[in-house]
N, C-alpha and C positions, 0 to 999 in steps of 0.2 A: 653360681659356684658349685662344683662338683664337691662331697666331703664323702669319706670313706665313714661307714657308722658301723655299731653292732646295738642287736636287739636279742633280749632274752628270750629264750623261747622255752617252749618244752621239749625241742632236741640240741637244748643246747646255745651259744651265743653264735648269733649268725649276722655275718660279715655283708653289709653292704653296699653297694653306691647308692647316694642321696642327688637329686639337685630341690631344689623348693620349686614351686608351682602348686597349683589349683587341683586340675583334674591327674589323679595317680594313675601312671601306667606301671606294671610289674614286668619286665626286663628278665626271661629266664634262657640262662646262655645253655649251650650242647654239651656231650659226654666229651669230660674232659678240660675246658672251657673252665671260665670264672668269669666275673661282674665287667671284669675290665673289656672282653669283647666284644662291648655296649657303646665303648666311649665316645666312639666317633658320631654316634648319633647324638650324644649328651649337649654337643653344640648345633646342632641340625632340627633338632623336635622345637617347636614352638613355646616358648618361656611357658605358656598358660597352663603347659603340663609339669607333674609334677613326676618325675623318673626316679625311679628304684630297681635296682641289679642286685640282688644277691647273691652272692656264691652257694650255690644248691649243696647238699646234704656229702661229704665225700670229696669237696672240690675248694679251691683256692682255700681261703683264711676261715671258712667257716670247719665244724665240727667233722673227727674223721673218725667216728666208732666205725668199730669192730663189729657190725653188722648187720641184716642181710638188707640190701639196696635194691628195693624195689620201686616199681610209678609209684602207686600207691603209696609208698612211706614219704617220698618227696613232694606228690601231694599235698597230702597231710601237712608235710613244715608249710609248702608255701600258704596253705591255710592261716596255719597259726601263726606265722609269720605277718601274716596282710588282720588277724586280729589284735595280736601282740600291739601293732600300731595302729591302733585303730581307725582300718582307712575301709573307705565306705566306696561301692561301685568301681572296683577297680577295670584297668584294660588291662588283660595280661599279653605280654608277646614272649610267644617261646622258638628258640631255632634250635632247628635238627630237636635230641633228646628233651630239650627244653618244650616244643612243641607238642612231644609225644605227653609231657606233663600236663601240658594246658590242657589238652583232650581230654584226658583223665580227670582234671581239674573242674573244666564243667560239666563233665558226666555226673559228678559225685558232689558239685555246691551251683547253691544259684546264685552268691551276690557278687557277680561280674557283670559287668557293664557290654566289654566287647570282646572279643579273643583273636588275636594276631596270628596266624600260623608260620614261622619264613621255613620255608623248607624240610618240612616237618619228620621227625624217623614215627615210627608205630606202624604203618600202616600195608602189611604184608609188603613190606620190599625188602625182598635176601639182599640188596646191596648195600645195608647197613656195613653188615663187614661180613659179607660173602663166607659167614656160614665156620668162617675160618678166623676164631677168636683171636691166637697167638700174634699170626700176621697184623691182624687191626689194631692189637696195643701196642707193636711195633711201628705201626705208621704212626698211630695216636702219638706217641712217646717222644718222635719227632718232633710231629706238628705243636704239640702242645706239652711241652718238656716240666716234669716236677710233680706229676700226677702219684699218686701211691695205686702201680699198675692192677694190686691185689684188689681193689676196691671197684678199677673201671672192672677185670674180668669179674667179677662178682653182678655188676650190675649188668654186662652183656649175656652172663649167667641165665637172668632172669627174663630175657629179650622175649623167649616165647609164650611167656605166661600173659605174657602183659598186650599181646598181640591189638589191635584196633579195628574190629571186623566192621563191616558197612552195615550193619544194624546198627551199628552202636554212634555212627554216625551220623544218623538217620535221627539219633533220639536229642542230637545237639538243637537246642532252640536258642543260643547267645548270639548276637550277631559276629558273625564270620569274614576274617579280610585274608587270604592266603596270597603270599610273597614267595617267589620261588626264582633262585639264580636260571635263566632259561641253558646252561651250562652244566649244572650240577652233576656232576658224574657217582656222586655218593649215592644221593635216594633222586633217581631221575624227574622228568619233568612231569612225567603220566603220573605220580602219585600226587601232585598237584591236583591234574584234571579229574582223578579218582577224588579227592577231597572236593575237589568244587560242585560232578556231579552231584555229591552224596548229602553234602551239609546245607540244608535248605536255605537259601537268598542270601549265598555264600558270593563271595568277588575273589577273582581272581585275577593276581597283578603278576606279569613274568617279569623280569631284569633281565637285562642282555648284560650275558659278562657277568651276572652275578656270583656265582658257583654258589659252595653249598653255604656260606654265610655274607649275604649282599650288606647286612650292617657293618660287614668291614671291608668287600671290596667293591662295593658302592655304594657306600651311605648318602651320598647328596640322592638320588635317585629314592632310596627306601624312604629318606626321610620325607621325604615331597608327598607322597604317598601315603605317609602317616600323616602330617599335616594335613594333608588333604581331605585325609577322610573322618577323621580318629572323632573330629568336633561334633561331626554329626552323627556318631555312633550311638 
């Protein structure tokens, strides 16, 4: 049974999806995004795990101060977030900006288990939003309608700082599974192959038809692929 929960933290009460299971994986959706576009996998992953989505810092039901949204501060929560519950060797999976967190995540802590990339933004690609903010929270605002736009331009704000250079990739030793819609017209297919050459005894899985989030326009596929590999991670 899927339940929506909150947990106290130190930024705040943060909104999450729960299901029960064993092994914790940590569910971090894109800029914009919330817990929910997780769901489809929520019946797809293997009972033995145990899923958690939270609504990242800025987005759906969790907390929405007034300031500055950077990786590093959402980092941070999903730290204290995965202490707060006291959950031990997690897998985290992050899509698009969620992904760019995971990287940040285990550059900066070591008790992760394994790290999921689907389609990852961070990594020198101007096609996040081509450079040209206003346009992207316009598409954003579409796609993903109820956003506070003040908070996403605040965090595309920060896009350069937080940039993921191939050194830094270089210094990842979690084990590595990168998912990528073989379609994705957002952050292309080469920054896949740029993550795969770069992150040592990294896998790299394509989806046909995936685009830039395969947990929702293919989930029977991604989730096969988690099953598949996640146990032996």
């Amino acid at each position: 049974m899927v339940e929506r929960k909150y947990i106290d933290t130190d930024y705040g009460k943060i909104s999450y999806l729960y299901r029960e299971g064993k092994y914790p994986i940590i569910m971090l959706h894109g800029l914009g995004g919330l817990s929910n576009n997780w769901i489809k996998l929520f019946s797809r992953i293997s009972d033995d795990f145990m899923l958690l989505a939270p609504d990242m810092l800025g987005h759906g039901k969790s907390p929405k101060p007034g300031i500055d949204y950077t990786i590093d501060l959402q980092s941070d929560m999903v730290h204290n977030f995965i202490q707060k519950l006291n959950i031990l060797d997690p897998v985290i999976i992050g899509n698009s900006y969620g992904g760019w967190v995971a990287i940040n995540y285990s550059l900066n802590h070591d008790d992760i288990k394994c790290m999921v990339l689907v389609d990852s933004a961070g990594l020198m690609d101007e096609n996040y939003h081509n450079g040209n903010i206003g346009d992207f929270l316009k598409r954003l605002d579409k796609l993903e309608p109820g956003n506070d736009l003040n908070i996403m331009e605040n965090i595309l704000n920060n896009y350069d700082k937080y940039i993921i250079k191939v050194n830094d990739l270089k210094k990842i030793r979690v084990k590595t599974l990168i998912i990528w819609g073989d379609d994705d017209k957002r952050i292309k297919p080469e920054t896949a192959h740029a993550l795969n050459r770069n992150i040592e005894g990294s896998k790299l899985f394509m989806i046909k038809d995936g685009g830039h989030a395969p947990q929702i326009n293919k989930p029977d596929e991604m989730a096969k692929i988690l099953n598949d590999n996640l146990k032996n991670c």
